[in-house]
C-alpha positions in Angstrom: -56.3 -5.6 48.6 -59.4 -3.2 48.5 -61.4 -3.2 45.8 -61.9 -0.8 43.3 -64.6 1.5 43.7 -66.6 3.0 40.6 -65.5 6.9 40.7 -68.4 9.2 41.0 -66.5 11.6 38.2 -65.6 9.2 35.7 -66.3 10.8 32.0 -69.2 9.5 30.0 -68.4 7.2 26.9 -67.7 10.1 23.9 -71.0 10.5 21.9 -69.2 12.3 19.4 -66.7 10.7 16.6 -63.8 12.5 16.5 -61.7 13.2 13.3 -58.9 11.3 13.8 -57.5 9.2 16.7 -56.6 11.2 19.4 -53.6 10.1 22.6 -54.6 10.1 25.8 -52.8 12.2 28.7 -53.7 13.0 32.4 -55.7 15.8 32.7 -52.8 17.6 34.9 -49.8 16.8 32.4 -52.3 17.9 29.3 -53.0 21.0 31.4 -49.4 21.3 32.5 -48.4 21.1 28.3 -50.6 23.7 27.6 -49.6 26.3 30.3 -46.0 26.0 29.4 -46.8 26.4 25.7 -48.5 29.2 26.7 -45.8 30.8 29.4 -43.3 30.7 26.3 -44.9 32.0 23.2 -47.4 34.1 24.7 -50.2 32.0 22.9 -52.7 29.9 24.5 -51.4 26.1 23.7 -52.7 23.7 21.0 -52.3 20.3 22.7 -54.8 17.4 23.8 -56.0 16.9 27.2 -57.4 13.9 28.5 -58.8 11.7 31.3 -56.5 11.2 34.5 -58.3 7.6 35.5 -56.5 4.1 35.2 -59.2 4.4 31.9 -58.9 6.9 29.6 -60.9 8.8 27.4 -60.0 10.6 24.0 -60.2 14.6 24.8 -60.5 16.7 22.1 -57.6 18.3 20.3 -57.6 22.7 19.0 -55.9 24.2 15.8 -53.9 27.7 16.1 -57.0 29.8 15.2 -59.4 28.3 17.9 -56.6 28.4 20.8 -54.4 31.8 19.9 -54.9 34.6 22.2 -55.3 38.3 20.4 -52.3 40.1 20.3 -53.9 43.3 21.3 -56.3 41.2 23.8 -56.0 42.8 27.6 -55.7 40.9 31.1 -58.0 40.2 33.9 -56.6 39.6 37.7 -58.2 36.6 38.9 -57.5 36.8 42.6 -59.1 33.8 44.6 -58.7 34.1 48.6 -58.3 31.0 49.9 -58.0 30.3 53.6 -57.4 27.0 55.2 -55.5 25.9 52.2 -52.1 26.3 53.1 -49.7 24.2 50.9 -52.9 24.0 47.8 -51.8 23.9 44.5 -54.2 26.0 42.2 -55.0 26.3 38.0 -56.9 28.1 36.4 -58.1 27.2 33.0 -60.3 27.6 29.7 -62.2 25.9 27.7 -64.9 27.2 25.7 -67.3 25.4 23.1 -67.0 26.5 19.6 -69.1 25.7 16.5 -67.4 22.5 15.6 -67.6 20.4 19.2 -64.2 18.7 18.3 -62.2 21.5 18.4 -63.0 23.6 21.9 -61.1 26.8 22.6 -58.3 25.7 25.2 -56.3 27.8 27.8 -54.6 26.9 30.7 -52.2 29.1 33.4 -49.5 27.5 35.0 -50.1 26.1 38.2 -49.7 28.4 41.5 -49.2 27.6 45.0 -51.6 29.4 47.8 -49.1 32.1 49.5 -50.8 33.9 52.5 -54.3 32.9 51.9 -54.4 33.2 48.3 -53.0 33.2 44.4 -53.5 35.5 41.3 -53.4 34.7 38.1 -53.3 37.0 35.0 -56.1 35.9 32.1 -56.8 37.0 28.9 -60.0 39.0 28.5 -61.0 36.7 26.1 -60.0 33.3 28.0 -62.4 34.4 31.1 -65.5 32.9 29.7 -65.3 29.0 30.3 -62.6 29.6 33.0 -62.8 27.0 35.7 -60.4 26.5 39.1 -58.6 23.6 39.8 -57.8 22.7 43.4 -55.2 20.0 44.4 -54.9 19.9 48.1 -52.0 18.1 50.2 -54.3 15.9 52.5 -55.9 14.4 49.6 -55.7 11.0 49.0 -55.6 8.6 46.0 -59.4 10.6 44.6 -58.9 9.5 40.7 -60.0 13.2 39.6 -58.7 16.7 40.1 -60.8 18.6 42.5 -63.2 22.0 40.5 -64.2 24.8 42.6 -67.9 25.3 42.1 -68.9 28.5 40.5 -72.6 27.6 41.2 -74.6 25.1 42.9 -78.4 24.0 41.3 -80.8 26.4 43.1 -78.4 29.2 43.6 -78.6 32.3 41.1 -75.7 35.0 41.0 -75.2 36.8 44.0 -76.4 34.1 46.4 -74.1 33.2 49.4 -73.0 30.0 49.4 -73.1 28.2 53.3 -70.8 24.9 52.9 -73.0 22.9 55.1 -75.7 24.0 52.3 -73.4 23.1 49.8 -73.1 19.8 50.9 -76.4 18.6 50.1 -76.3 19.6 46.6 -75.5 17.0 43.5 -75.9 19.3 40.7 -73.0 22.0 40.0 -71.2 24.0 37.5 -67.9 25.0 37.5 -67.5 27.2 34.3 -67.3 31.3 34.6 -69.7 33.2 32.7 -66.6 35.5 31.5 -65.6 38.8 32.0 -63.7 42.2 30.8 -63.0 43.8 34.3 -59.2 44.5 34.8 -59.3 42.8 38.1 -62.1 40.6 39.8 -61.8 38.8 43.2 -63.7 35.7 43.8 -63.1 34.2 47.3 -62.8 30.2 47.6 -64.0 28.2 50.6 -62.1 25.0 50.7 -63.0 22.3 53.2 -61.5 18.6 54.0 -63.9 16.2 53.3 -64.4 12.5 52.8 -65.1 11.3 49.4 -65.3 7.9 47.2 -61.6 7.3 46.4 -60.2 4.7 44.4 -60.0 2.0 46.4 -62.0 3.6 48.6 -63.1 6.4 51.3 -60.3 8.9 51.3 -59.8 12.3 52.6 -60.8 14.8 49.6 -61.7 18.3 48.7 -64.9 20.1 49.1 -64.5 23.9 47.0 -66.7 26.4 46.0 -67.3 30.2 46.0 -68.3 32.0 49.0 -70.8 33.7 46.5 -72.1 32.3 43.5 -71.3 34.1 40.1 -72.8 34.3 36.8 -72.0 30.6 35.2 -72.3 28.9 32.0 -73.5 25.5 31.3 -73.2 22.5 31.9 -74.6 21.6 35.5 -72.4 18.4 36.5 -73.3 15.4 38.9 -71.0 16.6 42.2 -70.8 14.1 45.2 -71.8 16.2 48.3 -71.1 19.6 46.8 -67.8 18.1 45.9 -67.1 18.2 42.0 -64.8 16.4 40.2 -63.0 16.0 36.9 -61.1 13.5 34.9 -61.6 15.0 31.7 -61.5 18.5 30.6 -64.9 20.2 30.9 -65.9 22.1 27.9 -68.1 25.0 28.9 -70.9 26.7 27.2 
């Protein structure tokens, strides 16, 4: 048996105390929950979302008003090229800090498959800022996170092309989206097959990241060799 190797994603201990006990989910069912809430009533879904490791973390739970998309709130086309990525399941999500840290704003698409070198997705105008790209790739192996395209690497500003090789040798990244109100906006993904720290060791995973870097939010996360990672839901700000 191999042992079990410490994952390079894993969630800090909560500093926060939360206001009641919360249930624990994988971060791709709790994403999954909220998508489908949101495919039915229109409305972004109330719901928790948690950590997808063996160990679990409490995520944080939203109310109605926090998670409800305006009525009269218009759509952005997110359309992310992705080549080399045939058979790559993508999601798009939200989640946006708010003045009480326990109760972020949470939205989440359903998840698409990459059809002819990319995949769409309508957002809300209002569900841009915070939104982050989740990539789950067929050749990877057992990882113990869900793969985050990188919206900016430490010492890139907005507008930089992003070379993977480059990419590579950073440790510092963000993957929230600074937001926007454009009807449509186009952000092309390079996705490459890498080796990464898996559970019980190496494994093939996924290295993703803009071709150009974007106007970001906060926070900068440890990434692995460009390659970022989440078990939890990240809360942007």
């Amino acid at each position: 048996m191999h042992p079990t190797v410490p994952n390079p994603f894993a969630p800090p201990a909560p500093r926060l105390a939360r206001k009641a006990p919360l249930a624990a989910a994988p971060l791709a069912a709790g994403l999954a929950g909220m998508a489908a809430l949101a495919a039915v009533t229109g409305l972004a879904a109330a719901g928790t979302v948690a950590a997808a490791a063996a160990t679990t973390t409490p995520a944080p739970t939203t109310t109605p008003t926090t998670t409800a998309a305006r009525a009269d709130d218009g759509t952005t086309r997110v359309v992310l090229p992705i080549e080399d990525c045939r058979g790559c399941r993508v999601q798009v999500y939200s989640a946006l800090a708010t003045d009480d840290p326990a109760e972020p704003r949470l939205w989440a698409s359903l998840e698409k498959r990459v059809r002819d070198g990319k995949v769409a997705f309508a957002v809300p105008h209002s569900r841009t800022p915070g939104m982050q790209v989740v990539v789950r790739a067929p050749w990877e192996g057992h990882t113990g996170y869900d793969t985050n395209v990188v919206f900016r690497y430490a010492g890139h500003g907005a507008g930089d092309v992003v070379d993977t090789e480059v990419a590579a040798t950073r440790s510092r990244a963000s993957s929230c989206f600074e937001g926007t109100s454009r009807d449509k906006v186009t952000l092309p993904v390079v996705v490459r097959r890498v080796q990464v720290p898996g559970v019980h060791g190496p494994v093939a995973g996924t290295l993703a990241h803009l071709e150009t870097t974007t106007p970001w939010l906060s926070p900068m996360r440890r990434a692995h060799e460009g390659v970022l990672g989440q078990q939890d839901v990240t809360v942007c700000r």
